[in-house]
C-alpha positions as CSV (number, residue, x, y, z in Angstrom):
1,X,0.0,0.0,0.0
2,X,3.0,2.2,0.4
3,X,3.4,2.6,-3.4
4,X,-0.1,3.4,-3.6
5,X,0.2,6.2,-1.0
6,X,3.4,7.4,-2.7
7,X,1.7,7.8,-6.2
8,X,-1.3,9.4,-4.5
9,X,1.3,11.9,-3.0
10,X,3.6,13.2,-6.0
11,X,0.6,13.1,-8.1
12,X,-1.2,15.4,-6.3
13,X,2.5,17.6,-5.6
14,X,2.9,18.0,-9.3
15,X,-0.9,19.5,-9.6
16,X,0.3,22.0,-7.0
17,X,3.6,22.7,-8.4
18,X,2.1,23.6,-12.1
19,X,-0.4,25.7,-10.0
20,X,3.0,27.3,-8.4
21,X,4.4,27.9,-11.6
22,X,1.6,30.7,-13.1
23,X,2.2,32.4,-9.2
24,X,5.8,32.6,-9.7
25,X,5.8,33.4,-13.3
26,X,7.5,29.9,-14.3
27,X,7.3,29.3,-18.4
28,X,4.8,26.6,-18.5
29,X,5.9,24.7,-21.3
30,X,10.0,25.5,-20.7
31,X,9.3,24.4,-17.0
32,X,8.2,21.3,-18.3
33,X,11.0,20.4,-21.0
34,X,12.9,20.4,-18.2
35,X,10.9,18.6,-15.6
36,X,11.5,15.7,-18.3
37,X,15.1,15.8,-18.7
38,X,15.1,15.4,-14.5
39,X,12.6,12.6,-14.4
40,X,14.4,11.0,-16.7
41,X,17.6,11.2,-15.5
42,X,16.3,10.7,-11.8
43,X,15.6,6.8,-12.9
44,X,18.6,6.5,-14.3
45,X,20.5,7.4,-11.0
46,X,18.9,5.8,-9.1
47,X,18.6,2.8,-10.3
48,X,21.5,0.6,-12.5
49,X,21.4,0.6,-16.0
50,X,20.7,-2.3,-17.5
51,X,22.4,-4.0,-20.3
52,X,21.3,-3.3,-23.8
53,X,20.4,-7.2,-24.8
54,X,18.9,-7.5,-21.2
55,X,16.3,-4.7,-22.3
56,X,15.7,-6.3,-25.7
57,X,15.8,-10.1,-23.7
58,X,13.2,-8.8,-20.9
59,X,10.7,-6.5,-22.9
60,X,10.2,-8.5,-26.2
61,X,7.4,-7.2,-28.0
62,X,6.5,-4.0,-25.9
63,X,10.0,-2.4,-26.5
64,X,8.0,0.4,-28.4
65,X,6.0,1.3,-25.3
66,X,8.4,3.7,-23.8
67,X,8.9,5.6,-26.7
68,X,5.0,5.9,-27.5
69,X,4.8,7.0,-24.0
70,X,7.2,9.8,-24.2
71,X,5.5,11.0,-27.6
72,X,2.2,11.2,-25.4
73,X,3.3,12.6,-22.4
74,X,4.4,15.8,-24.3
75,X,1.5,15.8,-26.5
76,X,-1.0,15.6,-24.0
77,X,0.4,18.4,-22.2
78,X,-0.1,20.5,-24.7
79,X,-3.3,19.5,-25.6
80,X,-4.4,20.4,-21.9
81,X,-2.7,23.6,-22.6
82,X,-4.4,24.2,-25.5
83,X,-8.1,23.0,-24.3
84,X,-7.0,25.4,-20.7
85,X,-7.5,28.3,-23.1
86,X,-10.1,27.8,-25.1
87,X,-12.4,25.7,-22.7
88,X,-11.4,26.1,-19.5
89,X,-9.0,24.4,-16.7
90,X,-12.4,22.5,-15.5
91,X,-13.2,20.7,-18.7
92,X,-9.4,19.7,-19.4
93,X,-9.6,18.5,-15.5
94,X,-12.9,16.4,-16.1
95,X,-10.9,14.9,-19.5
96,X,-7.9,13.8,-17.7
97,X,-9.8,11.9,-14.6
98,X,-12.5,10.2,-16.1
99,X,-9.9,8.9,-18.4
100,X,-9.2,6.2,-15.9
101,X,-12.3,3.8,-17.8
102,X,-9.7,3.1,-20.4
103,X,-7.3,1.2,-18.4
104,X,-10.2,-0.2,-16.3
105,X,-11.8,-1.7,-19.8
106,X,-8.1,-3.1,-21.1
107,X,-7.7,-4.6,-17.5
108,X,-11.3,-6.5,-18.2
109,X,-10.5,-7.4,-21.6
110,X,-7.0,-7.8,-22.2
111,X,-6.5,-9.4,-18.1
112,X,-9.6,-11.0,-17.4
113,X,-10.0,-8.9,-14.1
114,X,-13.4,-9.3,-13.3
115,X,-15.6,-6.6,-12.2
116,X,-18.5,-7.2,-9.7
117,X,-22.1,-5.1,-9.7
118,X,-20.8,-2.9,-6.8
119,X,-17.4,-2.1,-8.1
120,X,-18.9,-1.2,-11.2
121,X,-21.6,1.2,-8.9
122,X,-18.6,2.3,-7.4
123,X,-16.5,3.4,-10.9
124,X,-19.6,4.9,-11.8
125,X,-19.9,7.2,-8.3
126,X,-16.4,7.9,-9.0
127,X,-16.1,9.2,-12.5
128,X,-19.4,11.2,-11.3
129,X,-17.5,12.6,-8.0
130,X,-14.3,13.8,-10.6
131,X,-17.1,15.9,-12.5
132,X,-18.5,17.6,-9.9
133,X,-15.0,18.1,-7.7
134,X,-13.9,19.9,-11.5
135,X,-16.9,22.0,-11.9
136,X,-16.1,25.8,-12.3
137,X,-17.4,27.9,-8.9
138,X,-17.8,31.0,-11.1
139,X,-20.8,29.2,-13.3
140,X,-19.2,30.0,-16.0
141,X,-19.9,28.1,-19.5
142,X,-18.3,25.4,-21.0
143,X,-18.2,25.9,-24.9
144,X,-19.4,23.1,-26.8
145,X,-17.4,23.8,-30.0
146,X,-14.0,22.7,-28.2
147,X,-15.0,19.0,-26.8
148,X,-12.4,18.0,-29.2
149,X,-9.5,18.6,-27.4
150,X,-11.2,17.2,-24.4
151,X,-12.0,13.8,-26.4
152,X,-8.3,14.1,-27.2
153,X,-7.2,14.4,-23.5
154,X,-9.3,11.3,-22.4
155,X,-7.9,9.4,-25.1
156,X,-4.6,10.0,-24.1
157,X,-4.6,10.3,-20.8
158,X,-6.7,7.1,-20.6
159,X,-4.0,5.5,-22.9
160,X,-0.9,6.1,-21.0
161,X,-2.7,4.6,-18.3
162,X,-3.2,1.6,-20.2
163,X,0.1,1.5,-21.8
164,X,1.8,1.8,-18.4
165,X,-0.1,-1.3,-17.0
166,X,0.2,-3.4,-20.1
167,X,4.3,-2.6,-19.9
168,X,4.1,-3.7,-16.3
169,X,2.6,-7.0,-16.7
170,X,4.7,-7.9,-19.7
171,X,8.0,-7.3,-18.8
172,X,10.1,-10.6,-17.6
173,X,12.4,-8.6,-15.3
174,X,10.8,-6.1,-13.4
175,X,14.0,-3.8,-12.5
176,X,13.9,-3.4,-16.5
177,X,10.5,-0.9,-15.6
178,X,12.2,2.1,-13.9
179,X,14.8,2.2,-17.0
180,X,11.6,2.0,-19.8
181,X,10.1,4.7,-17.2
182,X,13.7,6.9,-17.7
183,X,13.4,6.0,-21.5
184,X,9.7,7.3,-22.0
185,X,10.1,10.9,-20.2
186,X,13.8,11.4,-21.8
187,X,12.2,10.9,-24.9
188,X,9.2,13.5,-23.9
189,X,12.4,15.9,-23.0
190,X,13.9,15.1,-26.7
191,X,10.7,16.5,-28.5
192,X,10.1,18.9,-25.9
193,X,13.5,20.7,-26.6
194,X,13.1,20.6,-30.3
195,X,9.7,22.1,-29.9
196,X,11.1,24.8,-27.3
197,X,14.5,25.6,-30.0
198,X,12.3,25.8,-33.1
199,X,9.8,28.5,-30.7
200,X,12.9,30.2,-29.5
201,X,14.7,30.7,-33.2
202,X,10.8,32.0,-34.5
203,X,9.7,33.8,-31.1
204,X,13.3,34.6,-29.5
205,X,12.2,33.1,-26.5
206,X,15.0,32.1,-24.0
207,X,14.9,29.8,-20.8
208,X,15.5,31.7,-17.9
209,X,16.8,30.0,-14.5
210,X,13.2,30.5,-13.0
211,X,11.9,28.0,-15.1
212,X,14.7,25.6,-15.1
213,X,14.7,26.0,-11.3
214,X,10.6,25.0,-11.5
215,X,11.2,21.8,-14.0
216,X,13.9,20.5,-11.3
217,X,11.0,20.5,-8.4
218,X,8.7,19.4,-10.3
219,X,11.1,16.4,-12.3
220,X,11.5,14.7,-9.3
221,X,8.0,14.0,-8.2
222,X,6.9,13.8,-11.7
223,X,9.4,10.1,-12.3
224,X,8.0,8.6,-8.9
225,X,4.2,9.5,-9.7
226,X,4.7,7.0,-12.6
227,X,7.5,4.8,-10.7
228,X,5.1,4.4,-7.6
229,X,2.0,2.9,-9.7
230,X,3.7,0.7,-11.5
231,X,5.4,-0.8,-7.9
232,X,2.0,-1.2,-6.8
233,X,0.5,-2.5,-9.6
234,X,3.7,-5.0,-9.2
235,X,2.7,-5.4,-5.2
236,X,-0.9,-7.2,-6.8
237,X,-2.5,-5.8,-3.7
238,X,-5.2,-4.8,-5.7
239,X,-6.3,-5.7,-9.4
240,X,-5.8,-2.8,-11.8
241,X,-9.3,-2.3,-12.7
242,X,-9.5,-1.0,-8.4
243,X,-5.8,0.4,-8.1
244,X,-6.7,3.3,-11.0
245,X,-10.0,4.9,-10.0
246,X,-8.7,4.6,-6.2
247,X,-6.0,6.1,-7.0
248,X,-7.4,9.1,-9.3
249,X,-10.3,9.2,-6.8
250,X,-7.5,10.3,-4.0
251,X,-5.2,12.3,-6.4
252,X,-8.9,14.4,-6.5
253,X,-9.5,14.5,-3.3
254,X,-6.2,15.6,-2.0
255,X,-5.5,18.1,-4.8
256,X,-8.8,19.8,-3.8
257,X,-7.8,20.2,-0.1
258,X,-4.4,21.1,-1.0
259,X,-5.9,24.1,-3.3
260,X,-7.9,25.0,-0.8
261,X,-5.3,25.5,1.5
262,X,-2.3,26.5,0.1
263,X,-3.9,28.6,-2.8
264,X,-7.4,30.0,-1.3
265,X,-9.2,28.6,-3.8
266,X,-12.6,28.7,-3.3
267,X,-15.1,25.5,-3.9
268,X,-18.7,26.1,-4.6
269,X,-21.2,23.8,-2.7
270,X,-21.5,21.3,-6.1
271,X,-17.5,21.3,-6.0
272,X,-17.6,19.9,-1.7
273,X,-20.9,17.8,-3.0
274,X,-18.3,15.9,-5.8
275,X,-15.3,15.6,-2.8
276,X,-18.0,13.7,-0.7
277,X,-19.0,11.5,-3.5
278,X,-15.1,10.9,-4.1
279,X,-15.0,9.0,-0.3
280,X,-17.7,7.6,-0.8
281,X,-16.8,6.2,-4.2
282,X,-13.3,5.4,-2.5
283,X,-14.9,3.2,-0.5
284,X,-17.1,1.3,-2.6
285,X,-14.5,0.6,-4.9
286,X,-11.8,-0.4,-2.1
287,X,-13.9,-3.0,-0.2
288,X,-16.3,-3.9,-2.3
C-alpha cells in the first residue's frame, strides 16, 4: 500500500507545483521540457542501468512502449494547454480523470480482471465525484465547440494509463520498468527541446533560470508519480481495474484540499458535493 500512497502523494504535488508555476511566473511549457530531462535522469540514477540485450531479452514485443509513451506525455500536455484556453481548466480536468475507464476496460478485456455489480456502482460514483470536484465555482460556460481537445485528453490520458499497465505486466524482469520509465520521459524531453529551439529561433524566446529552477522541483516527483503505480500495480495488492480509479479518486481529493489550502481557492457547494462522493466512491470501490 506504500506505493499506492506514494503515487497518490507526488501526483497530487505535481498538480500543485504547475499551479505554483503561473504564481511565480515559471514558463509553462519551458518548465516542463525540463521537468523531463530530470525525471528521466532521476531513474537513471537511481537505479542501475541495465544491459542493452537484457532490455531487448526482458521486454520483447513492448520495447516500443516507452517511446509511444514519451511521444504522449508531451503531446497531452499540450493538448491540456491548449483546451485550458479555449475551454477552460475544468473541462481539461474532467478529461484527464474520467480517463481512468480506459485502463479499467483493457484490464477486463485484455487481463480477465473481473468486475462485480458494486465495483462497477462504485466506478460509476467515481467518474461522477471527478465531474462535480472539477466544476467551475464561477458558473461560467463550457463551450461546446472545443470537446475536441477534451475527447483528445481522455484518449490520451486514458491511454498512458493503459500502456503503463500493459508494460508492467509484460515485462520478464521487473528492474527493466524504472529504465523504460527513464526512457519514455527522456524521450518527452527530446521532443520537448526541439519544440522549445524551433519557438525560440521564431519567437526569440530564452529559458530563464526561473523556469529551469521549477522543472527541477517538479522532475522529481513527476518520475515517482509514474514509478510508484507501477510498484503497486507490481505489489498485486489490488487488481488494476481497483488500483486506478482509487488512485485518481485520492489524487482528487487531496489536490482539492491542497488548493484549498495553500492557494485560497474557493469550492462552490457542487465542487464539496463531488469531494463527498469521491469518499464515498473510495470506499465502494476499495472494499467492495
Amino acid at each position: 500500500m506504500i506505493w499506492l500512497l506514494i503515487s497518490i502523494l507526488t501526483n497530487t504535488l505535481l498538480l500543485l507545483i504547475l499551479k505554483g508555476f503561473e504564481r511565480y511566473g515559471v514558463n509553462t511549457l519551458h518548465g516542463i521540457v525540463v521537468n523531463y530531462a530530470i525525471a528521466g535522469t532521476t531513474g537513471l540514477l537511481l537505479k542501475d542501468v541495465p544491459a542493452f540485450d537484457e532490455v531487448t531479452a526482458g521486454t520483447g514485443n513492448v520495447f516500443w512502449i516507452p517511446f509511444v509513451l514519451g511521444a504522449l506525455f508531451i503531446s497531452i500536455f499540450f493538448i491540456i494547454a491548449k483546451t485550458a484556453q479555449t475551454s477552460g481548466i475544468s473541462i481539461a480536468t474532467v478529461a484527464n480523470k474520467m480517463s481512468v475507464v480506459i485502463p479499467i476496460a483493457a484490464a477486463v478485456f485484455l487481463y480477465s480482471e473481473q468486475l462485480s455489480y458494486i465495483k462497477i456502482a462504485g466506478i460509476v460514483l467515481a467518474l461522477a465525484a471527478v465531474w462535480l470536484t472539477s466544476q467551475r465555482s464561477d458558473g461560467g460556460k463550457l463551450n461546446l465547440r472545443y470537446l475536441f481537445y477534451p475527447a483528445l485528453i481522455f484518449a490520451g490520458s486514458g491511454i498512458i494509463d493503459a500502456l503503463v499497465n500493459h508494460l508492467q505486466k509484460s515485462v520478464t524482469a521487473p528492474h527493466i520498468i524504472p529504465f523504460l520509465l527513464s526512457a519514455a520521459f527522456l524521450s518527452a524531453f527530446v521532443i520537448g527541446l526541439t519544440i522549445v529551439i524551433a519557438r525560440s529561433i521564431r519567437a526569440s524566446e530564452k529559458i530563464t533560470l526561473r523556469s529551469i529552477a521549477g522543472g527541477i522541483i517538479l522532475g522529481v516527483p513527476n518520475y515517482f508519480s509514474i514509478y510508484a503505480i507501477t510498484k503497486a500495480l507490481e505489489a498485486d495488492i489490488l487488481q488494476s481495474s481497483v488500483l486506478y480509479p482509487l488512485n485518481n479518486m485520492c489524487i482528487v481529493l487531496c489536490s482539492a484540499i491542497g488548493a484549498v489550502i495553500l492557494f485560497k481557492e474557493k469550492l462552490s457547494l457542487v465542487n464539496w458535493g463531488g469531494i463527498l462522493l469521491s469518499v464515498i466512491a473510495i470506499a465502494i470501490i476499495a472494499f467492495a
